[in-house]
C-alpha positions as CSV (number, residue, x, y, z in Angstrom):
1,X,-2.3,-1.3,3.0
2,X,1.2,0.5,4.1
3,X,3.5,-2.0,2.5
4,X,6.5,0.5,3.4
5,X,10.2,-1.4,4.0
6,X,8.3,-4.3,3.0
7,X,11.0,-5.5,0.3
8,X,14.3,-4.2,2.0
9,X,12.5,-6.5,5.6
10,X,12.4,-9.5,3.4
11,X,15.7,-9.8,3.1
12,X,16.6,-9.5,7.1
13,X,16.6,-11.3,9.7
14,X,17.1,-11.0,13.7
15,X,20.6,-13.1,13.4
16,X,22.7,-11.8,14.8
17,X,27.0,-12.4,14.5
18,X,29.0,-14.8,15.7
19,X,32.0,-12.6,16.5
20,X,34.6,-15.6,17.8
21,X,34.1,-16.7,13.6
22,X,37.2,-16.6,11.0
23,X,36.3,-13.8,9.4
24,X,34.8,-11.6,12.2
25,X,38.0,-11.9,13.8
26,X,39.5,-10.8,10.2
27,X,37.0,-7.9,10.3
28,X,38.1,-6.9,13.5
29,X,41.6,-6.4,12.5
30,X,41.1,-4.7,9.4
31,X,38.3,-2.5,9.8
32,X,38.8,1.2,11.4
33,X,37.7,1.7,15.0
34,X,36.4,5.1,15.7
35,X,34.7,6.7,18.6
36,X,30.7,6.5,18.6
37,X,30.9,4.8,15.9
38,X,28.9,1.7,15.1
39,X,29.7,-0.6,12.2
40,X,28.1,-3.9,10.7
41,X,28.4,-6.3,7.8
42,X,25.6,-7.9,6.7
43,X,25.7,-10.7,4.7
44,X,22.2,-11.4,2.2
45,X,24.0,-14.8,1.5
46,X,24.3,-16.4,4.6
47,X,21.3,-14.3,5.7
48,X,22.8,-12.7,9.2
49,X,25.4,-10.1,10.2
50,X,28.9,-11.5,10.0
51,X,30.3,-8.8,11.9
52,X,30.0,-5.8,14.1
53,X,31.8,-3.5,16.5
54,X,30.6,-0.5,18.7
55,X,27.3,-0.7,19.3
56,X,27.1,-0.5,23.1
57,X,28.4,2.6,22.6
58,X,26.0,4.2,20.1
59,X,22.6,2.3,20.5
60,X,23.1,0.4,23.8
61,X,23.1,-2.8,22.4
62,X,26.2,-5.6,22.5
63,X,27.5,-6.2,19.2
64,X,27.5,-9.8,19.3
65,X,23.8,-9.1,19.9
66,X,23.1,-6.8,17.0
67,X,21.2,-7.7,14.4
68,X,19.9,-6.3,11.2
69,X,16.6,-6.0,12.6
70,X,17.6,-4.1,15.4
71,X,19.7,-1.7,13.1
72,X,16.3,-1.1,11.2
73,X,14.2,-0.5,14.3
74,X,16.2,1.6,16.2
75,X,15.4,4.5,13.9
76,X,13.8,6.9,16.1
77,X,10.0,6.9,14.9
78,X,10.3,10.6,12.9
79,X,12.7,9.1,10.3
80,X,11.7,5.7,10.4
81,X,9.2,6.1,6.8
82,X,11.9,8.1,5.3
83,X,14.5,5.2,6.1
84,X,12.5,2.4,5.2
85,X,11.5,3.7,2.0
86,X,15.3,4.7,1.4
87,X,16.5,1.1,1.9
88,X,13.8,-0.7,-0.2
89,X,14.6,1.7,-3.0
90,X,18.4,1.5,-2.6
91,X,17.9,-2.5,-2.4
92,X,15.7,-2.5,-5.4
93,X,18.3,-0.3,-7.3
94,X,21.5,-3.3,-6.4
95,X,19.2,-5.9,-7.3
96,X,18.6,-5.2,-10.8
97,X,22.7,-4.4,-11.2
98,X,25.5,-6.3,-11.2
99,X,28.2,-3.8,-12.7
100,X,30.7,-2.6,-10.3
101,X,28.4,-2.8,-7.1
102,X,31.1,-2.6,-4.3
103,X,31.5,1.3,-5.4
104,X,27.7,2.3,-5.0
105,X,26.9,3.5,-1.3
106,X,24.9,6.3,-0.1
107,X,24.6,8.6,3.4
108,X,21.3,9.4,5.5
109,X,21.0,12.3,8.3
110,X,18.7,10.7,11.1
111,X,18.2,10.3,14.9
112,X,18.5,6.6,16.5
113,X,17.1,5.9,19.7
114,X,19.3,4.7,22.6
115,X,18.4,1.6,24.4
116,X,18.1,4.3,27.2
117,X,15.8,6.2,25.3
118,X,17.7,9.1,23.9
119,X,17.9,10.2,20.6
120,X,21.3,10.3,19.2
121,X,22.0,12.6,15.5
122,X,23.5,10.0,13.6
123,X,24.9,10.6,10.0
124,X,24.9,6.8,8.6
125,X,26.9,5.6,5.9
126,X,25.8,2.2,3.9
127,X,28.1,0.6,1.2
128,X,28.0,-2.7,-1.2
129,X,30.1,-5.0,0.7
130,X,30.9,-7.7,-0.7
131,X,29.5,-9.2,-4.5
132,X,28.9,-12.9,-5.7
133,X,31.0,-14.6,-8.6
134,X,28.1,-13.4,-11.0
135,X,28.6,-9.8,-10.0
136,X,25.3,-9.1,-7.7
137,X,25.1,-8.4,-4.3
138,X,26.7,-10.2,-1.2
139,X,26.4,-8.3,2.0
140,X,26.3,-4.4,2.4
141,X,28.3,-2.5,5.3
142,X,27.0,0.4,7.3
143,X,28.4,2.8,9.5
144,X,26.4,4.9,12.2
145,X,28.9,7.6,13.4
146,X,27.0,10.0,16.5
147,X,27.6,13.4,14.9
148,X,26.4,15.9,17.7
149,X,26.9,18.6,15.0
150,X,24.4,17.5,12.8
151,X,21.3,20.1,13.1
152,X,17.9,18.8,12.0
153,X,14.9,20.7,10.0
154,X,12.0,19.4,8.3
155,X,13.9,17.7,5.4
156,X,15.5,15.1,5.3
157,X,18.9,14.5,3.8
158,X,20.6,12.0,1.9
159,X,23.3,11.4,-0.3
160,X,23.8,8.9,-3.0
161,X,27.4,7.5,-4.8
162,X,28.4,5.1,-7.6
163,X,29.0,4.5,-11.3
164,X,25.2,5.6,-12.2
165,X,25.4,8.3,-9.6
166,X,22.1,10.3,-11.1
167,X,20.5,6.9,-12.0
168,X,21.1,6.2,-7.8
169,X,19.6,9.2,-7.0
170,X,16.6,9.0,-8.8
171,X,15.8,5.4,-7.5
172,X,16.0,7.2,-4.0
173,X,14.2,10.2,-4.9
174,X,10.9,9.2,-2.2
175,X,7.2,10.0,-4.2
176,X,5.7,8.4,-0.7
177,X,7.3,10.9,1.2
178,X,8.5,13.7,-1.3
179,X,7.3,16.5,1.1
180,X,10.0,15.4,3.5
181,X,12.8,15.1,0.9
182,X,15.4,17.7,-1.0
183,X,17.3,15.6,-3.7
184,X,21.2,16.7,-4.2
185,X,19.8,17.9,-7.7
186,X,17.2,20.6,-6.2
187,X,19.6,21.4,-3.6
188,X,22.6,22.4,-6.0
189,X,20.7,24.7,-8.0
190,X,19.4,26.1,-4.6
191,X,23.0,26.4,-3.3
192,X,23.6,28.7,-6.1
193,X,20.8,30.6,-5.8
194,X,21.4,31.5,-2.1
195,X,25.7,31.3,-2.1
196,X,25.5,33.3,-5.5
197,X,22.7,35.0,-6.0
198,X,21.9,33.6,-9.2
199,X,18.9,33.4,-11.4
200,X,17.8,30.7,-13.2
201,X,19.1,31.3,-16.4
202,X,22.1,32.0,-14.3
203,X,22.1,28.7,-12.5
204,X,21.1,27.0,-15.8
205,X,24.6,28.3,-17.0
206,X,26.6,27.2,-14.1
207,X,25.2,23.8,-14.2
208,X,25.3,23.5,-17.9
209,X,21.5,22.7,-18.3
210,X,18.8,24.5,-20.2
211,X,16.8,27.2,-18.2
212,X,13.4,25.5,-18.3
213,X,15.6,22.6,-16.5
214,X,16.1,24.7,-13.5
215,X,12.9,25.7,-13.1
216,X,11.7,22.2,-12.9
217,X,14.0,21.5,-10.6
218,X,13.2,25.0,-8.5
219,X,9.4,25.3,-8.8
220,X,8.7,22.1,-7.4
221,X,10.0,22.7,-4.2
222,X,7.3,25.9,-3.8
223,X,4.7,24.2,-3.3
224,X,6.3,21.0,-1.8
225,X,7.4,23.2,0.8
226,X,4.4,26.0,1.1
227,X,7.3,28.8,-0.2
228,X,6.2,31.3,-2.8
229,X,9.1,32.6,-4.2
230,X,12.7,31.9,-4.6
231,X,13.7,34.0,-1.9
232,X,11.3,32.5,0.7
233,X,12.8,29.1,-0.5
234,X,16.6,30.1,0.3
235,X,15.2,31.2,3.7
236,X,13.2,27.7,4.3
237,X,16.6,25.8,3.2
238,X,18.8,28.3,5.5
239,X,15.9,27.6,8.4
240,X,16.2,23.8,8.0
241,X,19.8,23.6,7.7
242,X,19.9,22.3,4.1
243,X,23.4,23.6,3.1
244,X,25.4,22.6,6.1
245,X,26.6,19.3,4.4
246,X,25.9,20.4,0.9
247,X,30.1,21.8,0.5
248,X,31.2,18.1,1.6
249,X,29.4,16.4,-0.6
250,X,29.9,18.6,-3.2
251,X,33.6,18.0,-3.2
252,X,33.2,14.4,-2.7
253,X,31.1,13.9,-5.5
């Protein structure tokens, strides 16, 4: 049976937030307002979003409507397996912590689908909140900026931050759906094959890593991706857009 987003839907509900509250109306003073830009706070405490603000504008849905549920579902159905297996690995990964949560987020590249029915390119932020007085988690915060710029391939991109950074990464590294996914770790050595021209022993000595590192990083992808060489690989990246955030994060990593 298809258990996929089981564990991170266990923890939602369909409650939306009561946005004449205390500390919505705090929220709503404090936190940025952009253009097509959607934010919530969920809270796993009280089990129900505690605030949100923009939503008619990105998904066509009131934000004193918007619930968790609806944030989940409005995935449009392409990137739905990737997103649910991306939260129940991410949620998985802040349960068993409870060391400096509030600086572990991560980023996803995906379509939503409009309450009208059009699919909006969306690059979606989602951070540790809030914590408890014993450290774990509290409530999470996303934010869904529409980013007509974003171009979409095959693969699907995400990002991951924190104290255990690689650790992070690893947890969100998809087996279920590893033909859909680059991690940040095969797509640096990529970027340096294509920017640079390197070799592997050449990206093994950028990256500080042995050779026979590289190549399991690189070889991998061959067959993941039906490539058979390491020029036909830069191509695939180049012809699914694979490095157009890669200098971003890069820097912000």
């Amino acid at each position: 049976m298809n258990d996929r987003g089981s564990y991170s839907r266990a923890f939602i509900t369909d409650v939306p937030a009561d946005l004449n509250t205390e500390i919505a109306r705090t929220f709503n003073k404090i936190i940025p307002k952009y253009p097509e830009e959607g934010v919530y706070i969920y809270s796993f405490m009280e089990n129900k979003m505690l605030y949100a603000h923009g939503w008619e504008e990105v998904a066509g849905i009131s934000s004193d409507e918007l619930s968790m549920l609806d944030v989940v579902n409005f995935t449009a159905p392409q990137y739905a397996p990737f997103v649910e297996e991306v939260n129940d690995k991410a949620l998985q990964f802040l349960h068993e912590r409870n060391q400096r949560l509030t600086e572990y987020s991560f980023t996803i590249e995906i379509k939503i689908t409009h309450k009208d029915g059009l699919e909006l390119p969306i690059h979606a932020r989602v951070s540790v909140h809030d914590v408890n007085d014993d450290g774990t988690l509290a409530s999470i915060m996303g934010q869904f900026h529409v980013n007509r710029s974003l171009r979409f391939g095959k693969v699907m991109r995400y990002r991951a931050y924190g104290p255990e950074k690689e650790a992070f990464e690893n947890a969100l590294d998809s087996e279920l759906f590893k033909s859909l996914v680059i991690s940040p770790k095969e797509l640096e050595a990529l970027h340096l094959a294509a920017k640079k021209g390197y070799g592997y022993k050449q990206i093994a000595a950028e990256l500080n890593v042995s050779q026979s590192a590289i190549e399991k990083r690189i070889y991998p992808m061959f067959e993941r991706f039906g490539v058979v060489s390491l020029g036909h690989l830069i191509n695939f990246a180049h012809e699914n857009y694979l490095f157009d955030s890669f200098h971003d994060y890069h820097h912000s990593s």
